[in-house]
DRENNUMI-299120 format. One record per residue (C-alpha): residue number from 0; x, y, z. Coordinates in pm, 1 decimal. Example, Ala and Ser with C-alpha at 12.3 -4.5 7.8 and 13.67 -1.06 7.14 Angstrom:
// residues 2
[0, [1230.0, -450.0, 780.0]],
[1, [1367.0, -106.0, 714.0]],
***
This chain:
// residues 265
[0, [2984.7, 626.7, -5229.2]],
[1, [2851.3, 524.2, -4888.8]],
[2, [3177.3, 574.0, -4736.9]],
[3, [3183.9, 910.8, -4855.4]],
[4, [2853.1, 915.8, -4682.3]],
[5, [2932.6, 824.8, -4369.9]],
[6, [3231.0, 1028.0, -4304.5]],
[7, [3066.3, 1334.2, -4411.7]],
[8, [2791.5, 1250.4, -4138.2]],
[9, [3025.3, 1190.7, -3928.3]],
[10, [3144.4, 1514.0, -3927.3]],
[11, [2794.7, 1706.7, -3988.6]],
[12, [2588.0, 1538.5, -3769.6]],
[13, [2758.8, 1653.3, -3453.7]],
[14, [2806.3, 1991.0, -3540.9]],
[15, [2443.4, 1974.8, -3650.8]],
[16, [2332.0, 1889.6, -3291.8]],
[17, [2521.8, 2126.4, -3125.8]],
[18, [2382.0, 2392.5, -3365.1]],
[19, [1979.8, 2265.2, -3262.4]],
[20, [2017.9, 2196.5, -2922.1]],
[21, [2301.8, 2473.9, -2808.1]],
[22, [2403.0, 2690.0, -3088.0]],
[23, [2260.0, 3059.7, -3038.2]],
[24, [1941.8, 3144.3, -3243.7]],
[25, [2140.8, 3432.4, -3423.2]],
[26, [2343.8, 3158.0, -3567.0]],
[27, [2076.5, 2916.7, -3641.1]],
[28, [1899.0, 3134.1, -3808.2]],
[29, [2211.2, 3291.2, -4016.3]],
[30, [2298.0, 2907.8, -4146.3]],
[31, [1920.0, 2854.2, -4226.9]],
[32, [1973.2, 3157.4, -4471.3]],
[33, [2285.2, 3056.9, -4569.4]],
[34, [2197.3, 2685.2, -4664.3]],
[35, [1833.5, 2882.2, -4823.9]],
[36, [2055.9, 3082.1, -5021.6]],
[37, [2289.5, 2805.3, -5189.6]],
[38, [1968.3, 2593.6, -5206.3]],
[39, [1831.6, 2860.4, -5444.4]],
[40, [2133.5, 2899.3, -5651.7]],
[41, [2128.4, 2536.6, -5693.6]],
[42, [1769.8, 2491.3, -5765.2]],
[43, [1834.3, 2854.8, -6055.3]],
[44, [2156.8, 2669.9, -6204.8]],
[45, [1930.7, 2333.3, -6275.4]],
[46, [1596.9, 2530.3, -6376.9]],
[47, [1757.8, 2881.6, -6565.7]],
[48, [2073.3, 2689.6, -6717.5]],
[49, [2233.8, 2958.5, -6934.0]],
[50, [2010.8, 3250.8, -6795.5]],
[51, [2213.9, 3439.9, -6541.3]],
[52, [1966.8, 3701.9, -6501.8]],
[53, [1671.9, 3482.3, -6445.9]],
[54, [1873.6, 3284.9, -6208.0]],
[55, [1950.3, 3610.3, -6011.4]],
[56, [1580.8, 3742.8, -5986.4]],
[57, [1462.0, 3412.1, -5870.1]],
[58, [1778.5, 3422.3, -5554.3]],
[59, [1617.1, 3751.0, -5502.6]],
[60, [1309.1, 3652.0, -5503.7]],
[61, [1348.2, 3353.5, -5260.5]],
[62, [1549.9, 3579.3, -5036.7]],
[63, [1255.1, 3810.5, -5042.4]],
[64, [1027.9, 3544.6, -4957.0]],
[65, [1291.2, 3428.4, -4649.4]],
[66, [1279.8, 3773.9, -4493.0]],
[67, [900.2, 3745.8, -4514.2]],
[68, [894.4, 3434.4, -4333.5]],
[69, [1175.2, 3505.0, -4091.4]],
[70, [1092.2, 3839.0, -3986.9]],
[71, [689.8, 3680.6, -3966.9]],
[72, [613.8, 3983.3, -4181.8]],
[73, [304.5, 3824.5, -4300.3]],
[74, [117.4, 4169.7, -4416.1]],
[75, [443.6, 4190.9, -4649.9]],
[76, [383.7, 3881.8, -4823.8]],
[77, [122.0, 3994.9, -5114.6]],
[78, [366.1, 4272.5, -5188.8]],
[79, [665.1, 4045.6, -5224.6]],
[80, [466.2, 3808.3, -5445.3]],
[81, [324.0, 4090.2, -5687.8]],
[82, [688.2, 4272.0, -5682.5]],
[83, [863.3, 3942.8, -5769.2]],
[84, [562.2, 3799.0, -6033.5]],
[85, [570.4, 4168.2, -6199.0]],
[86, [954.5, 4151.3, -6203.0]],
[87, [936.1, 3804.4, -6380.9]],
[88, [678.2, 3937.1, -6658.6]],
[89, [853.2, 4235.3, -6738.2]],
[90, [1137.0, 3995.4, -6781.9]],
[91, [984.2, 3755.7, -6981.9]],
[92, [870.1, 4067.3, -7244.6]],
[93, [1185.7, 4150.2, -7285.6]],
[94, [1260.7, 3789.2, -7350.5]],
[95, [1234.6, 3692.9, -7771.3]],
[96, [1143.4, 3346.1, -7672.1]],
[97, [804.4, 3368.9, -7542.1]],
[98, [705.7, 3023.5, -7481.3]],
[99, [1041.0, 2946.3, -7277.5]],
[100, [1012.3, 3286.3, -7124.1]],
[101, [694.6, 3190.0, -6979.4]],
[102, [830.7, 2880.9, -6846.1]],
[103, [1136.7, 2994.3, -6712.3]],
[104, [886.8, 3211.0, -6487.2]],
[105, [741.7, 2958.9, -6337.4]],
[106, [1020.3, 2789.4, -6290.6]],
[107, [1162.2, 3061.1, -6125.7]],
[108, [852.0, 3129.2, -5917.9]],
[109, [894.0, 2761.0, -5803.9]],
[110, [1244.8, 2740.1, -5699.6]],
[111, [1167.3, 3103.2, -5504.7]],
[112, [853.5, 2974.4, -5314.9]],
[113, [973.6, 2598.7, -5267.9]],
[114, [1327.1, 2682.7, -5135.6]],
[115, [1322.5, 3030.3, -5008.8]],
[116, [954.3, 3018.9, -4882.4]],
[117, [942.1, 2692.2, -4688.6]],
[118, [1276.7, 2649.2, -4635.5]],
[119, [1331.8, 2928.3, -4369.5]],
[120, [1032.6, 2803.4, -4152.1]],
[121, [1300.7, 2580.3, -3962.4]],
[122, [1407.7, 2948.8, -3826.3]],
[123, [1051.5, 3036.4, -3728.8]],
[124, [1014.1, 2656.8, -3543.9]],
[125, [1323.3, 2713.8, -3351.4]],
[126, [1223.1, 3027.4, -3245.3]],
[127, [893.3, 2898.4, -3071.3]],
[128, [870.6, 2788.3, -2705.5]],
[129, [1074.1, 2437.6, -2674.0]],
[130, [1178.0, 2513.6, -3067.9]],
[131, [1509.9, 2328.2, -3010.8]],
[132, [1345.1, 2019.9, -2912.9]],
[133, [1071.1, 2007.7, -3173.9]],
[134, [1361.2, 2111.0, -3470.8]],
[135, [1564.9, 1822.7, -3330.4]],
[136, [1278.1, 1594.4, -3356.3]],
[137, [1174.4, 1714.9, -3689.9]],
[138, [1569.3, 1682.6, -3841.5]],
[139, [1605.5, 1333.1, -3651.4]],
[140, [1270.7, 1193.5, -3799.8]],
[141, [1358.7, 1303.0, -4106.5]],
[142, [1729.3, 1157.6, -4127.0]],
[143, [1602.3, 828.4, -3983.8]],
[144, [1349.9, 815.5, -4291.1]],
[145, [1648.7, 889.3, -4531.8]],
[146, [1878.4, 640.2, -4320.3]],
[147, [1626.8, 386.6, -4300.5]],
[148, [1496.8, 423.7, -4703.5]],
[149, [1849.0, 410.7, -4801.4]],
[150, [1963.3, 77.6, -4629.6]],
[151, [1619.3, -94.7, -4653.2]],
[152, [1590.8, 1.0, -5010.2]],
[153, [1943.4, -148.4, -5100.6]],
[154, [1943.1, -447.7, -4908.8]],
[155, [1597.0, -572.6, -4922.8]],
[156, [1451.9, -324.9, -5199.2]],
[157, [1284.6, -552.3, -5477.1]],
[158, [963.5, -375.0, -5587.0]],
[159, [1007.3, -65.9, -5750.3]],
[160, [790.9, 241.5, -5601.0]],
[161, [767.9, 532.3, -5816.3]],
[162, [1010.9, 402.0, -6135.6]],
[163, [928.0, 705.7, -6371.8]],
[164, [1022.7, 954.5, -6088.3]],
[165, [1329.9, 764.9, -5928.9]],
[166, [1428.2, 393.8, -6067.3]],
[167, [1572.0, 334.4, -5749.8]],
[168, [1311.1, 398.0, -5486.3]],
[169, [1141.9, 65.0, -5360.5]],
[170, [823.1, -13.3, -5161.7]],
[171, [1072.9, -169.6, -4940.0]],
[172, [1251.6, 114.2, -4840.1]],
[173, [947.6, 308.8, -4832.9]],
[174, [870.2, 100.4, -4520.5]],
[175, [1253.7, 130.0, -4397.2]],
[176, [1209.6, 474.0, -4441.3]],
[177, [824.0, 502.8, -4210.6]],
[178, [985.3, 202.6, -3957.0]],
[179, [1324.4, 469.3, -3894.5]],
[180, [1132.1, 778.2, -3846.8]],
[181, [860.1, 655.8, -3631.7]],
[182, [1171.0, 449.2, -3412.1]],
[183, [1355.1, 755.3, -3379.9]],
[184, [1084.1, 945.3, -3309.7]],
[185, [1013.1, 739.9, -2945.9]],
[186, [1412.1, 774.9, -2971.5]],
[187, [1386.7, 1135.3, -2965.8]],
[188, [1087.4, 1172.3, -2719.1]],
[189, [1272.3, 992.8, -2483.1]],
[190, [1611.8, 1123.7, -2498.5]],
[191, [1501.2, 1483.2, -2600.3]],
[192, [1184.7, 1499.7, -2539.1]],
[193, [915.2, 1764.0, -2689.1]],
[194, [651.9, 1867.7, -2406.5]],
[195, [289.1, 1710.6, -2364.7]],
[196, [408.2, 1463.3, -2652.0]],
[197, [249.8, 1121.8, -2569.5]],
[198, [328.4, 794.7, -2735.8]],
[199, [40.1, 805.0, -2966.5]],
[200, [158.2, 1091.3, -3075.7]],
[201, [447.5, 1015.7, -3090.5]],
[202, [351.5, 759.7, -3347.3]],
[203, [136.0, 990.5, -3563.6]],
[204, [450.2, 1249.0, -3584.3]],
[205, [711.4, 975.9, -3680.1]],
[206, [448.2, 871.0, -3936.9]],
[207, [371.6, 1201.2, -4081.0]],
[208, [726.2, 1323.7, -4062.2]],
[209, [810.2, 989.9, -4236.6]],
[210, [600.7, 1032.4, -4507.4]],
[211, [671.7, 1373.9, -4595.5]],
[212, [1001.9, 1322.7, -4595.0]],
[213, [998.6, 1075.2, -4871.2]],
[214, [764.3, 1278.9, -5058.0]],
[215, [1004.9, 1563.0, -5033.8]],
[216, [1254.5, 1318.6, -5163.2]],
[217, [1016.6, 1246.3, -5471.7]],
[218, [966.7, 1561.5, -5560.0]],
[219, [1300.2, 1661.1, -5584.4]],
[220, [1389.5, 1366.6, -5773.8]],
[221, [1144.0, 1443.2, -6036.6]],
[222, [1301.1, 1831.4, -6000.0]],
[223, [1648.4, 1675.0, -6090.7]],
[224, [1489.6, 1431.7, -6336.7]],
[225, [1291.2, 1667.6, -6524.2]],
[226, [1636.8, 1900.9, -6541.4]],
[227, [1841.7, 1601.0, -6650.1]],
[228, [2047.6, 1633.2, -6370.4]],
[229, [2222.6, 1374.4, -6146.8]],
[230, [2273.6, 1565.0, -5823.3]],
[231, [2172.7, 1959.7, -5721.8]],
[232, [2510.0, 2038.3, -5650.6]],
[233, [2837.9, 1889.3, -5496.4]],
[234, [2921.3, 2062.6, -5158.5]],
[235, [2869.7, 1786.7, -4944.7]],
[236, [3067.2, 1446.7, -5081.2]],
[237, [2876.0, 1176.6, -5126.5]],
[238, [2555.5, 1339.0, -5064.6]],
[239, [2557.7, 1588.4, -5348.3]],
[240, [2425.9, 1964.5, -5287.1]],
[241, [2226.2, 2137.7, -5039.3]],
[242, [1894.6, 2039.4, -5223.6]],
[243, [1996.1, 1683.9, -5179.2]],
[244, [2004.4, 1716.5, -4840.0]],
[245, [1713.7, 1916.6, -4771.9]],
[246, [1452.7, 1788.7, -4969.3]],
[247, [1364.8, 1534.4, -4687.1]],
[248, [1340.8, 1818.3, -4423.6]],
[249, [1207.9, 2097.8, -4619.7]],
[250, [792.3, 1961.6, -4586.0]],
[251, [848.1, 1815.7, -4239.2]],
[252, [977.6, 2125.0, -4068.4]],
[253, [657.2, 2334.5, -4235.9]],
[254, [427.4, 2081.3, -4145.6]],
[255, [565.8, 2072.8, -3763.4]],
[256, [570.0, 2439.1, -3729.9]],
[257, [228.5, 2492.2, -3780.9]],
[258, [128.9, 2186.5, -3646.3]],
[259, [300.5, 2325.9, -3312.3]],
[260, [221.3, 2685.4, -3359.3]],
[261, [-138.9, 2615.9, -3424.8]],
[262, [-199.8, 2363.5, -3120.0]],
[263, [16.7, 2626.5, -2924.3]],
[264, [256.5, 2309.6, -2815.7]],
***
């Protein structure tokens, strides 16, 4: 398994970079939707199991929700959410089982606002004034966190951090996890470095970004858990699917955007 690992970073991680940092925003932005799109099949398979239809409104209704983002069509986004929750209902009526039509909804309504709502804000971060540098410090932060959790927690993991939710998470790499994003993050500064950023905070990003991450990482743990299923997909080996490898980058990148957008950074 962690060989598999590494040689599939070793071949995504470069191509990764040169996507951030030189890649043209047409093509950022078209692998964004791309990698949104499978994420949303994935996250359909595991929720709608059996229900091809649902499955296909709720990629449509993520995609929906991508333009809306993307294209910063804000004014557009009450009629995408009434168009996609009326779509759903009339759906469900048609649906004999009530109760599990009702929760196939929301579960629908889920994978369309967590994946193909959030998701696509990496395009909208890039896009901003010095976006390249503040998505490679997001993406870095956020595989540092994963790096770090993942080696802390197996070599030095003892105490057992959210059991119910993911047996194998640890308090230990919890702090592997905060210690790698918040070193990278000076990392990053330095070699790559966002404007105005300071080394305080520098500190308060690689901490925030940190923990976010490994909530992101909870939460779709408990996803897969409460699915009964071991990985989102298989596309990348070793690493499982696309939701496996975005769930520690999904909450970061929203949380920078604004952050950045907001403060005008």
């Amino acid at each position: 398994m962690l060989r598999a690992r590494l040689a599939t970073a070793a071949v995504a991680i470069p191509l990764l970079v040169w996507l951030i940092c030189a890649g043209p925003a047409w093509l950022f932005a078209g692998v964004v939707l791309a990698v949104t799109t499978i994420g949303l099949g994935e996250f359909a398979a595991m929720a709608l199991a059996g229900r091809p239809v649902a499955q296909l409104l709720a990629i449509i209704a993520g995609l929906a929700f991508a333009g809306v983002v993307v294209l910063h069509r804000a004014d557009a986004l009450g009629f995408v959410l009434i168009l996609t929750t009326v779509g759903g209902l009339i759906l469900s009526l048609l649906d004999p089982d009530i109760p599990g039509a009702a929760q196939r909804l929301a579960q629908g309504m889920v994978a369309a606002i967590y994946v193909g709502f959030l998701l696509p804000h990496a395009v909208n971060l890039r896009m901003l004034p010095s976006g390249a540098r503040w998505v490679f410090f997001v993406v870095a932060c956020a595989m540092a966190a994963d790096s770090g959790g993942y080696f802390a927690g197996r070599f030095l993991g003892r105490t057992k951090l959210f059991p119910r939710v993911s047996p194998k998470k640890t308090v230990e790499g919890a702090i592997g996890a905060l210690l790698g994003s918040v070193a990278i993050a000076y990392f990053a500064r330095w070699v790559f470095s966002p404007p105005d950023l300071n080394p305080r905070e520098t500190a308060f990003l690689g901490i925030c970004l940190g923990v976010l991450a490994q909530v992101g990482d909870l939460i779709e743990s408990m996803l897969k858990r409460a699915y009964g299923a071991k990985d989102s997909g298989w596309i990348f080996p070793g690493h499982g699917g696309v939701l496996d490898r975005i769930d520690s980058l999904v909450l970061p990148v929203v949380f920078t955007y604004y952050l950045v957008a907001g403060l005008g950074l």
